[in-house]
LOGU-908186 format. One record per atom (N, C-alpha, C, O, CB): x, z, y. Coordinates in steps of 0.2 Angstrom, whole numbers, plus 5000, padded with zeros to 4 digits. Last residue first. Glycine has a CB too. Example, Ala and Ser with C-alpha at 12.3 -4.5 7.8 and 13.67 -1.06 7.14 Angstrom:
% LOGU-908186
506450354989/506850364995/506450395000/506750405006/507050294997/506650394972/506250394978/506650394984/507150424983/505750454978/
***
This chain:
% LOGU-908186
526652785749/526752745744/527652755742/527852725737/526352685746/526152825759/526052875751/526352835747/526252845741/525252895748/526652775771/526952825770/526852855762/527252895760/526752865774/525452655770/526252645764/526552695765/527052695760/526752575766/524352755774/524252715767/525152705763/525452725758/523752625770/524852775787/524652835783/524652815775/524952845771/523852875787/524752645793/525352675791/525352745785/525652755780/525752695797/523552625789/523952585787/524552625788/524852635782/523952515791/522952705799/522652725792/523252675788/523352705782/521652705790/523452655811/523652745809/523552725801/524052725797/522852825813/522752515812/523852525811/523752625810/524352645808/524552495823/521652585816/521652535807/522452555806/522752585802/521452435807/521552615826/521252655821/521552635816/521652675811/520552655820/522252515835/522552575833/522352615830/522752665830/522752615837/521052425834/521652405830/522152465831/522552455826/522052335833/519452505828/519952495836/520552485831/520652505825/520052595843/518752485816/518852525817/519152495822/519252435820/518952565813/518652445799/518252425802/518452485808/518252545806/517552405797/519752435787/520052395794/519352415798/519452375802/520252305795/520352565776/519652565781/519852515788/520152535792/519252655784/521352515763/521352555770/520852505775/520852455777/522152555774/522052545748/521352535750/521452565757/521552625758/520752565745/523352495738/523252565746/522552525746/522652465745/523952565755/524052485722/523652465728/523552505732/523752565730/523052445726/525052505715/525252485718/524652475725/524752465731/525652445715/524552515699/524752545706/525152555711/525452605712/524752565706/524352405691/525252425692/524852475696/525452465699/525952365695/523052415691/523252445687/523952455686/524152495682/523152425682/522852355705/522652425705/523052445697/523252505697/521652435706/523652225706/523852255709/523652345708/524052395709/523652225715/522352175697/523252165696/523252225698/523152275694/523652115700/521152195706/521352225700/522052235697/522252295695/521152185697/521652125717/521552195718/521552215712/521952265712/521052205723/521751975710/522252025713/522352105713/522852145710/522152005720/520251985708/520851985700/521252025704/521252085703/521251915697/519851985721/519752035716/520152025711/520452075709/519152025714/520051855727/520651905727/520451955724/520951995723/520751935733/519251755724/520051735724/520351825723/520651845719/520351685734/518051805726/518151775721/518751765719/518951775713/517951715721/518251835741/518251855735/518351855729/518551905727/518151865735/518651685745/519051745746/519051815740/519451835737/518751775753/517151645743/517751615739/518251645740/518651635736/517851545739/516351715752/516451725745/516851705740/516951725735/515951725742/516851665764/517151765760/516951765756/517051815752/517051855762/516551555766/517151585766/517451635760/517751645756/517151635772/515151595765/515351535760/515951565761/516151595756/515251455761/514951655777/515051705771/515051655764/514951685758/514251765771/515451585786/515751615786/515551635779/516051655776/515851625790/514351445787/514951455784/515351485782/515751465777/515251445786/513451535790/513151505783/514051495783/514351525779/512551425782/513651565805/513751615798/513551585792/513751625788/513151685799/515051485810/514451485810/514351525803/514651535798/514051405810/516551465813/516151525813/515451535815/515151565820/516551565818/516751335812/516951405807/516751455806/516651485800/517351435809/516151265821/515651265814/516051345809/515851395806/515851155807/516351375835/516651325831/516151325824/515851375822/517651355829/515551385850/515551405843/515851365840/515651315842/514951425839/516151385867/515751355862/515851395854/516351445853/516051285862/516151405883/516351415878/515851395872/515251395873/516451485879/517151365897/516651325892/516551335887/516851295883/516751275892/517851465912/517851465904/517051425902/516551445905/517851555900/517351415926/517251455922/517451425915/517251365912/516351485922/518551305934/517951295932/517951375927/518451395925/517851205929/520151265931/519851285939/519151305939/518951335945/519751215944/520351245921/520351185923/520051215929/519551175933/520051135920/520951385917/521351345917/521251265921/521751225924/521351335910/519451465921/519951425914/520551405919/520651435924/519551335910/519451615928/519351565928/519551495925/520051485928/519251575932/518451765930/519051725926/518851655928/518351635930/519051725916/517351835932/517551815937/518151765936/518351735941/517751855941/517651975918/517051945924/517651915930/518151945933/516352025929/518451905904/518451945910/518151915916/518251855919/519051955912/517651845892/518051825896/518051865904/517651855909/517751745897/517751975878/517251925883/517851915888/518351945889/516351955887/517952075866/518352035871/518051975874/518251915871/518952005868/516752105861/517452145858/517952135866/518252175869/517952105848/515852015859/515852085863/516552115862/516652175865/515252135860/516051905859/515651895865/515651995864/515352025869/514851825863/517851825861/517251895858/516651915861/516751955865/517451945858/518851685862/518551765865/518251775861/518351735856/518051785873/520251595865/519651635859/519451675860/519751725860/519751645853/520651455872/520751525872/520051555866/519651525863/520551545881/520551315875/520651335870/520751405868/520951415862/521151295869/520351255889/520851295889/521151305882/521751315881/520751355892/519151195884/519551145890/520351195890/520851175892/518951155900/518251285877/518251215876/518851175881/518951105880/517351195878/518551425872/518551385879/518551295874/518851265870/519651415886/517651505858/518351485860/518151435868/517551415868/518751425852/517151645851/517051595856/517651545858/518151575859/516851635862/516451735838/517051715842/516551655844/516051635842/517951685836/515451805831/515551825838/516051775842/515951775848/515851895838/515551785819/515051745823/515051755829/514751715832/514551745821/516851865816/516651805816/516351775820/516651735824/516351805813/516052005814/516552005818/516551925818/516251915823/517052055814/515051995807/514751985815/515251985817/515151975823/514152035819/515551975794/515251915796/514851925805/514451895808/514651885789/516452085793/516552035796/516251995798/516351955803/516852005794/515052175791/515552195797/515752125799/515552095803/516252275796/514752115778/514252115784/514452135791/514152105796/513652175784/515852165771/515652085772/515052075780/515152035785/515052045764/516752295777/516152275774/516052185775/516252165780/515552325777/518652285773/518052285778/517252265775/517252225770/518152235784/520152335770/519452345766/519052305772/519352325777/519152435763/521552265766/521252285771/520352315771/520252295777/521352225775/522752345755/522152305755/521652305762/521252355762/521852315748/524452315750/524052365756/523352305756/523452245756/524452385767/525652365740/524852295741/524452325745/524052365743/524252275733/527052415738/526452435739/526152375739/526552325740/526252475744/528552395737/528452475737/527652475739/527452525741/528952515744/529152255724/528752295730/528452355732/528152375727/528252265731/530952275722/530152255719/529852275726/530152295732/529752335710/532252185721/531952195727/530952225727/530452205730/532052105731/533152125716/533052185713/532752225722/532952265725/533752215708/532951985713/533152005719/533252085719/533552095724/532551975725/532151985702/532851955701/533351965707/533951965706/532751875701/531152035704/531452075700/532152045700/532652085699/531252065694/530451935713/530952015718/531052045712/531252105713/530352095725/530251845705/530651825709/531051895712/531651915712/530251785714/529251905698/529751875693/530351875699/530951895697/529551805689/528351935708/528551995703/529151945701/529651955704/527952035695/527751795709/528351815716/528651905712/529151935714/527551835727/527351765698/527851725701/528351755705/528951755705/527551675704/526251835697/526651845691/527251835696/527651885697/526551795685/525451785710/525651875710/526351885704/526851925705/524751935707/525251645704/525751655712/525951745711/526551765712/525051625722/524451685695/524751655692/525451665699/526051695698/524251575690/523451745704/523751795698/524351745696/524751785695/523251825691/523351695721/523051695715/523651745707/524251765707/522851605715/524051735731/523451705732/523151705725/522551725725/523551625735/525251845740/525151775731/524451785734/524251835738/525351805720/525351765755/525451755748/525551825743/526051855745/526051725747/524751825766/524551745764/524851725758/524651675755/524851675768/526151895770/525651885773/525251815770/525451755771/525751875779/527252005768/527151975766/526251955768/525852005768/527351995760/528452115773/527752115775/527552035773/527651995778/527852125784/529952205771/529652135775/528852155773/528652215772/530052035773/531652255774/530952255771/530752185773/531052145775/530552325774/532952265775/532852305775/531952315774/531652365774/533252325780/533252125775/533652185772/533352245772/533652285769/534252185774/532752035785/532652035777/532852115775/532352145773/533151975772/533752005792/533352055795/532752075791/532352115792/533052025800/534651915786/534851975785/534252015789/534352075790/535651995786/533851805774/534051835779/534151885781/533751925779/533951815781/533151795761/533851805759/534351795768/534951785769/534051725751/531951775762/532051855761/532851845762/533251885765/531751905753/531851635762/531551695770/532051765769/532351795774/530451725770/532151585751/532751595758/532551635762/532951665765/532851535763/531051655743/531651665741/532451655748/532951695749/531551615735/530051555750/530051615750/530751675751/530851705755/529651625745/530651445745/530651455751/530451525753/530751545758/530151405754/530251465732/530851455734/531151465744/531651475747/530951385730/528951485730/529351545732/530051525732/530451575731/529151605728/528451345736/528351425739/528551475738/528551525742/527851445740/528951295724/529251265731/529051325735/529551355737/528951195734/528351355713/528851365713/529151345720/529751375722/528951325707/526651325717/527251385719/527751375718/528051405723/527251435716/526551165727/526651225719/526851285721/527151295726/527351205714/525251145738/526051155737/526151175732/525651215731/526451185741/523951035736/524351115738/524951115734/525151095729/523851185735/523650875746/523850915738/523950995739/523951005745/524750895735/523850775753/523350815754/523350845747/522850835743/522650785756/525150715756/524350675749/523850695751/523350665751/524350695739/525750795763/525350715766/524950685761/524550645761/525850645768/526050895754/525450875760/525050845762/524450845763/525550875764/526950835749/526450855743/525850855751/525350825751/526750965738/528050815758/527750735752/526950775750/526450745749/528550715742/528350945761/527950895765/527450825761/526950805761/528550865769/528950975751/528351025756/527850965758/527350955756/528651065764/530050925751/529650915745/528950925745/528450905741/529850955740/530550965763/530450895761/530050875757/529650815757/530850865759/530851095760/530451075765/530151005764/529550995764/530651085772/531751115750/531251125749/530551115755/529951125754/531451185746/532751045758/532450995754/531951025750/531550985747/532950975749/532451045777/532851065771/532551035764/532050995764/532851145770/531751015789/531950965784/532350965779/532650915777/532150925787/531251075798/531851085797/532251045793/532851035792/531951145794/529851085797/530051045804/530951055803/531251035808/529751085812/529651125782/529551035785/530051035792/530450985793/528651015788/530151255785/530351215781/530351135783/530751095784/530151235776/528851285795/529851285796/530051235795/530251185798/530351345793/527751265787/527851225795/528651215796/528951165798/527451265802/528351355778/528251305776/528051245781/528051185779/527951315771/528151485785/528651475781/528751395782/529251375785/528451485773/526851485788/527151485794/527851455793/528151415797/527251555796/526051505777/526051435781/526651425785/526851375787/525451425786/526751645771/526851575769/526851505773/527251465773/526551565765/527551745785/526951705783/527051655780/527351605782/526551675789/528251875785/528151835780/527651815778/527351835774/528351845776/528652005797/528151975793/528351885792/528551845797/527251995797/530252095795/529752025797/529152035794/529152065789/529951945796/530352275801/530452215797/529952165798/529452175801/530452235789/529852365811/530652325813/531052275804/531652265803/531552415816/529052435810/529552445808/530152415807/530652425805/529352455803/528352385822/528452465823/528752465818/528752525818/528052515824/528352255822/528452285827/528552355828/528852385832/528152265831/527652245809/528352215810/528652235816/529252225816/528252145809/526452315813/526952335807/527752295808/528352325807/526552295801/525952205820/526152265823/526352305818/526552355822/525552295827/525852075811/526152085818/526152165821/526652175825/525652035824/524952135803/525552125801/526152125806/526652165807/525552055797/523852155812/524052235811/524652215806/525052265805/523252295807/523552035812/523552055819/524052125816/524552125819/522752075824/523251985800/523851945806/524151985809/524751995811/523651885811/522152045798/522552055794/523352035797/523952055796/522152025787/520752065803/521452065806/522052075803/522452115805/521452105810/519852015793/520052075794/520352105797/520452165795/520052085792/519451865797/519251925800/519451985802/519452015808/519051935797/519751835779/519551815786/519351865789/519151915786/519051775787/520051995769/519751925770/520051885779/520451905783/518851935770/522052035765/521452055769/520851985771/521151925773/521752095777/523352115759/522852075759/522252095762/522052145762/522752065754/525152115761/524652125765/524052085763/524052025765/524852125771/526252185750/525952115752/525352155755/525252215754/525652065744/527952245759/527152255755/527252175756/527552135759/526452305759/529252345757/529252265753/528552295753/528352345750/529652255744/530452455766/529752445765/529652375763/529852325768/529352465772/
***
């Protein structure tokens, strides 16, 4: 099983990669995650990683999918994986095709997470984070369990991050979408695309997800 997993802010798109990778027993393949490695490993495509950082630059692709390129070429690799955070854009989508042709590794799907904008942006504005613990609740989904108590002995201190102030957030998802429609285009004329309903309990969504790359 070879997917890219796309999905905006929100759309738990981390959460249901992590539980994919747990019920099919291939990794998820986070680019950031990649490329924190690479730096703290100090290999030379990490190095190069790094220099580009500290300008405050974005990495090339060529360096991300070379790093990409080691991830897969471990052996828990072998048998699939789960792409998270990459390709980002059509130029990065050509790049990483060129790369799993060479690996003769194509991809067996593009699972797209769907949610309404209006669903994430109360999914969002909902978050809370502990100001003293750093924890992240939900003022409905997941509120701080009655009677909890932080870390510093005192009730959870919970605050709104600017992130997740709604003017922010749908500034977000519109440059998300902006970003990823070509993708979804790409992706729909090779077909390759799966459209799957995330708005729904995280074991509604991992069914319609698996049910989605079984057709594929």
């Amino acid at each position: 099983m070879r997917l890219v997993l796309l999905g905006a802010p929100g759309s738990g798109k981390g959460t249901q990669a992590q539980r994919l990778q747990a019920h099919f027993g291939v990794p998820q393949v986070s680019t950031g995650d990649l490329l924190r490695e690479a730096v703290a490993a100090g290999s030379a495509l990490g190095r190069a990683a790094k220099a580009v950082m500290d300008a405050g630059q974005l990495v090339a692709d060529d360096t991300v999918l070379g790093i990409i390129r080691e991830r897969l070429a471990r052996p828990d690799a072998d048998r699939g994986f789960i792409l998270d955070g990459f390709p980002r854009t059509l130029a990065q989508a050509d790049g990483l095709a060129a790369l799993l042709r060479e690996l003769g590794r194509p991809l067996d799907a593009v699972v797209l997470l769907d949610v309404d904008p209006d669903a994430l942006t109360r999914r969002l504005t909902g978050r809370r984070s502990c100001r003293n613990c750093g924890r992240v609740f939900h003022l409905v989904s997941n509120p701080p369990p009655a009677g909890e108590l932080c870390t510093s002995g005192a009730p959870h201190e919970l605050f709104q991050r600017d992130d997740d102030r709604e003017e922010t957030i749908r500034a977000r998802l519109e440059v998300y979408r902006e970003r990823t429609q070509p993708l979804v285009e790409h992706y729909g004329r090779r077909g390759l695309l799966r459209r799957v309903d995330a708005d729904g309990s995280l074991d509604e969504v991992q069914a319609r997800l698996e049910a989605a790359i079984g057709r594929s």
